[in-house]
C-alpha positions in Angstrom: 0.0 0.0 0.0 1.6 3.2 -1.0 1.5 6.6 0.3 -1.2 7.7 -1.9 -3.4 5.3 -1.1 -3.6 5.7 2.3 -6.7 7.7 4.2 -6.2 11.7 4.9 -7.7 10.5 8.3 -4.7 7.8 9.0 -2.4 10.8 7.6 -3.1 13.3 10.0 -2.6 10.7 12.5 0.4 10.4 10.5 1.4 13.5 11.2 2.5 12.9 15.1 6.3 12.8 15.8 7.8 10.1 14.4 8.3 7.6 17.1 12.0 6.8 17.6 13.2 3.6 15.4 12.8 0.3 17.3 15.8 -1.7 18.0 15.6 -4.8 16.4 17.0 -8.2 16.5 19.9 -10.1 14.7 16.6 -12.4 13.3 14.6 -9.4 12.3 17.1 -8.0 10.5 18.0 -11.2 8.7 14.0 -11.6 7.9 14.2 -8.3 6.5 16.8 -8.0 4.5 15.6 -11.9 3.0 12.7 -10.2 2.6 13.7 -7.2 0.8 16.0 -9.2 -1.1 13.2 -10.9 -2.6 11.1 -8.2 -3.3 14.3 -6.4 -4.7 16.8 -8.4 -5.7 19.3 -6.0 -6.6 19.6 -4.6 -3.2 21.7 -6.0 -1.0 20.6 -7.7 2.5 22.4 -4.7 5.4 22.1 -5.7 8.6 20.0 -3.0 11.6 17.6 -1.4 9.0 14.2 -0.2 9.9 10.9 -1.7 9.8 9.3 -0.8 6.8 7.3 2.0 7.0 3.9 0.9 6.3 4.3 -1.5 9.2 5.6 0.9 11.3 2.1 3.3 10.5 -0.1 0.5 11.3 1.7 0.0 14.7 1.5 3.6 15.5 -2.1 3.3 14.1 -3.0 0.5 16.6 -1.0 2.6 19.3 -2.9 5.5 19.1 -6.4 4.0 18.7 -5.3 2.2 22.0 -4.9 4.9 23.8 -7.7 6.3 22.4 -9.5 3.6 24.2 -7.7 3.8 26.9 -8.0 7.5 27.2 -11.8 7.4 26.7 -11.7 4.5 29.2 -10.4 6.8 31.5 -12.8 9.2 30.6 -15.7 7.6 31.1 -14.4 6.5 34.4 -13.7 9.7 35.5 -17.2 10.9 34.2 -18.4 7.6 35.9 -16.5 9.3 39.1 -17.9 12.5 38.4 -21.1 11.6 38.4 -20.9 9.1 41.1 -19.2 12.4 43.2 -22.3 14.5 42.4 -24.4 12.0 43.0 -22.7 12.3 46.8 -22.7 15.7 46.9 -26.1 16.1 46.1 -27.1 13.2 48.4 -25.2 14.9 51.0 -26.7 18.6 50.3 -30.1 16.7 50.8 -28.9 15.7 54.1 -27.4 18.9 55.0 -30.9 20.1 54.2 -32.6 17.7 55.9 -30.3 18.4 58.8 -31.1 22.0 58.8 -34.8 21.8 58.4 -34.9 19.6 61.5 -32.5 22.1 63.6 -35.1 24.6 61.9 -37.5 23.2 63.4 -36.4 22.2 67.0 -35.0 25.6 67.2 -38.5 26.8 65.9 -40.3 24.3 68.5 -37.7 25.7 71.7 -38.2 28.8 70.6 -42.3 28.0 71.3 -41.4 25.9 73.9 -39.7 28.6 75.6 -42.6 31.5 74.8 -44.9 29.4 76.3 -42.8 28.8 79.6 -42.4 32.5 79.7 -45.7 33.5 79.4 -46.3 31.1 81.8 -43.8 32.5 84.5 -45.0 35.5 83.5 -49.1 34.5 83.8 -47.6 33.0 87.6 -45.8 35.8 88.4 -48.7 38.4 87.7 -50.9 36.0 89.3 -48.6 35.6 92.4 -48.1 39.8 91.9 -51.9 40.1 92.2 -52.4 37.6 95.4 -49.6 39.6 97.1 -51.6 43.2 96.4 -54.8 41.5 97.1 -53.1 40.5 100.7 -51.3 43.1 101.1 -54.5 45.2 100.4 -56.3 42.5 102.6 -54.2 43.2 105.4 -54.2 47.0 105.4 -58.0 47.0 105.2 -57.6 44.6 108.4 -55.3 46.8 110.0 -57.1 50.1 109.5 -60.3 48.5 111.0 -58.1 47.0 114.0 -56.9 50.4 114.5 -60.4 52.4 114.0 -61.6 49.8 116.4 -58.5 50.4 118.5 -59.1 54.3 117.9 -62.6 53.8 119.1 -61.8 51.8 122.0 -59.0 54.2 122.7 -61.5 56.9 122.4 -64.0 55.1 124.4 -61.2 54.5 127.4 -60.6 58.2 127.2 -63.8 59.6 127.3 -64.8 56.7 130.3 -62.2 57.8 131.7 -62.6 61.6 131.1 -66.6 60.8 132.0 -65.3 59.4 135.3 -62.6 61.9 136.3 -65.7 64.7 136.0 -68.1 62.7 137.9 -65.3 62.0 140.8 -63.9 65.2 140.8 -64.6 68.4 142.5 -65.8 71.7 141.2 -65.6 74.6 143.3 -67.9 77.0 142.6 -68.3 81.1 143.9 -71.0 82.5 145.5 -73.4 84.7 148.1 -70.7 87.3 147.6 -71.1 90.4 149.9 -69.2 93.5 151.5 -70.1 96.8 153.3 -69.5 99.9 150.6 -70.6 102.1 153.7 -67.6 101.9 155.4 -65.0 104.3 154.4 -61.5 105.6 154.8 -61.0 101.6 155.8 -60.1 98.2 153.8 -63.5 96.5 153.4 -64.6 93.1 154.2 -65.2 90.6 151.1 -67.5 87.8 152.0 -67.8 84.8 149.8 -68.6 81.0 149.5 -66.5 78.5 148.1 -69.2 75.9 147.1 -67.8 71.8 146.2 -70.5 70.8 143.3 -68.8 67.7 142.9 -69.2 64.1 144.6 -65.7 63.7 146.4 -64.1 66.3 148.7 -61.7 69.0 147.1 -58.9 70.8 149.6 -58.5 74.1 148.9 -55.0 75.2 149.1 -55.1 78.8 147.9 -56.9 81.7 147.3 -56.5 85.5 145.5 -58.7 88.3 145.8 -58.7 91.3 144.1 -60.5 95.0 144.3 -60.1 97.8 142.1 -62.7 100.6 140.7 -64.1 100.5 137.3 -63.3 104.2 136.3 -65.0 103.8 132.8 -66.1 100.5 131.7 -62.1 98.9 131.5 -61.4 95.0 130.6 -60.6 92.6 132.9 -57.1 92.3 132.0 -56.2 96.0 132.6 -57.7 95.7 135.8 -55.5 92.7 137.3 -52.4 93.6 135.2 -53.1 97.1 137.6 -53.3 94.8 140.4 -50.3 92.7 139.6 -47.9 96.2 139.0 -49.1 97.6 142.4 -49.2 94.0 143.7 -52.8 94.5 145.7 -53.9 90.9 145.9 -54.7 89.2 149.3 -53.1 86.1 149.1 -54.5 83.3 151.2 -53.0 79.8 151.8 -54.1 76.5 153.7 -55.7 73.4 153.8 -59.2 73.8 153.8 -61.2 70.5 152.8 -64.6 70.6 151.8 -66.8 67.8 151.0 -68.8 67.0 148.6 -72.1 69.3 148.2 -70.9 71.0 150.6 -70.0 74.4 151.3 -67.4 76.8 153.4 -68.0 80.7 153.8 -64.3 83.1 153.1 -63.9 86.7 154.3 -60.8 88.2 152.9 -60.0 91.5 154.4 -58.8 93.9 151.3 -56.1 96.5 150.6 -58.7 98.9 148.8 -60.6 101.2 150.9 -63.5 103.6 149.7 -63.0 107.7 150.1 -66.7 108.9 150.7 -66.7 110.5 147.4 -66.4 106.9 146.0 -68.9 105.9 148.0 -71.2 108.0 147.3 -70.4 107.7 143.3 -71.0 103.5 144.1 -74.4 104.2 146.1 -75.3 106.8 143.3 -74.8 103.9 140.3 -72.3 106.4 138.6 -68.8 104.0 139.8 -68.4 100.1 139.7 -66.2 97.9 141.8 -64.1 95.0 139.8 -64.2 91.7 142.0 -61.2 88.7 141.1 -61.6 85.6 143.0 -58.8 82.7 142.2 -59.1 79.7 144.2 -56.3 76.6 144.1 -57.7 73.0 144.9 -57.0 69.8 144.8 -59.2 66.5 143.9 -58.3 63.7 145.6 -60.2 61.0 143.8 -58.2 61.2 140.9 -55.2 63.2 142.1 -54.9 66.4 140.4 -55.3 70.0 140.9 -57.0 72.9 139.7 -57.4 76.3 139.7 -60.9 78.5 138.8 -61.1 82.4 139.0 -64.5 84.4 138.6 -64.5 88.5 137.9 -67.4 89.9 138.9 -68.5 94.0 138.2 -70.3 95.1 140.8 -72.5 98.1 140.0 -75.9 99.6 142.2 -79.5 99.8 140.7 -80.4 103.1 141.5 -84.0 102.3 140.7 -84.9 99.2 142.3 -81.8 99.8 145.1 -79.9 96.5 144.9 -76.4 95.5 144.1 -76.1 93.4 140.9 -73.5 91.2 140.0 -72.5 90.9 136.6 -70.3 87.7 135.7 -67.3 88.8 133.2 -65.1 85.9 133.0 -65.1 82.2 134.4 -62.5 79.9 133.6 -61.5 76.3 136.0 -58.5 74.2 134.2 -56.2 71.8 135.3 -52.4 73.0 137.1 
């Protein structure tokens, strides 16, 4: 088969490198050159030539559609590997997926799981909140009631006991006052009695009396703060006990005494007398001590001719 002859597709495979020329054997060389010599007689049989070059082509041929096999073997194989690979891959992808959706959804259900326990603790602990107002509420209703019923009872102790302190206790009371206004260029005579209105006996410890003229309708006060600057009280001390409803009569000699022009402006109605009585006792039954004090102006009905007493302060308090 000649050059000519031969396929363009076995000539571009021709067209590789050459390979390099095989090394051949004493007994190839002899076959070929027998065999050359009897296809060409005239040449002479030379020892260490070359294969002739249509074999070698075929061999290269068969060598290169070998590895063509082989190299699409390997191919396929690889693509067998490829596929085999994405096959994995996508199997593991799946898993991954998997995997994920079921963290998804644990993670989905704790996260319910866990709103649901809070709303719980938080449903208890508004619940719990609400019994602790309630009882806290509860008990300061209680104790406001215990103490407006202590309060009351408190208040009820205090006015029994106030309600029996003023039924055991004394009151001394002025009256059936009564003096001479005819005698004159002397210190008059004050009569009074020291009446007990209570139920126990009182001692009477001390007593104040005052005289002074009533120039022009003055207070009270200006009166005895006069009678405290020139210091004209009769002061009288003791221990005088009177019983109950019962009664003891006083005559305090004065330091005032009446000129008989101011007796005859008291016996003309024109001039009154200021009268201060302060009496100090003591009540016994529920040991404490008092002190009252009466002011009396005494002034003369010119018409009907007696002596009126008119009442200008009263007062009785505890020391």
């Amino acid at each position: 088969m000649t050059d000519e002859n031969q396929n363009p597709k076995d000539v571009k495979k021709e067209e590789l490198p050459p390979l390099p020329p095989p090394i051949t054997s004493p007994e190839v060389n002899e076959e070929t050159n027998s065999s050359s010599s009897t296809d060409n007689p005239s040449e002479e049989t030379k020892p260490g030539f070359n294969l002739p070059q249509p074999f070698i082509v075929k061999e290269q041929k068969e060598k290169t559609r070998w590895l063509l096999k082989k190299s699409e073997s390997i191919s396929f194989i690889a693509l067998l590997i490829s596929a085999y690979a994405v096959t994995l891959n996508k199997c593991s992808l799946d898993n991954t997926k998997r995997a994920l959706a079921i963290t998804d959804s644990t993670f989905k259900q704790n996260r319910i799981k866990d709103s649901v326990a809070q709303i719980e603790r938080l449903k208890n602990y508004f619940s719990d909140s609400i019994q602790r107002e309630y009882g806290r509420l509860k008990d300061s209703i209680n104790i406001s009631i215990t103490k407006q019923g202590l309060d009351a009872q408190i208040k009820s102790i205090g006015e029994e006991r106030k309600m029996f302190q003023i039924e055991n206790r004394g009151f001394i009371h002025i009256s059936d006052i009564s003096f001479d206004t005819t005698m004159t260029s002397t210190p008059f005579v004050i009569s009074y009695e020291a009446h007990n209105a209570g139920k126990l006996p009182i001692v009477v410890s001390y007593r104040k009396v005052g005289v002074g003229l009533d120039l022009g309708n003055q207070h009270p006060d200006f009166f005895r703060n006069d009678l405290d600057k020139k210091n004209r009280w009769q002061i009288a001390q003791g221990n005088d006990i009177i019983s109950g409803q019962s009664k003891i009569v006083y005559k305090q000699i004065t330091n005032e005494t009446i000129d008989p022009s101011v007796s005859e402006l008291f016996r003309n109605g024109k001039l009154a007398i200021f009268l201060t009585i302060e009496v100090h006792y003591d009540c016994l039954s529920i040991n404490k001590s008092f002190k009252s004090l009466y002011t009396f102006r005494i002034r003369k009905d010119v018409r009907s001719g007696f002596i009126n007493f008119t009442s200008l302060e009263y007062w009785d308090k505890e020391k």
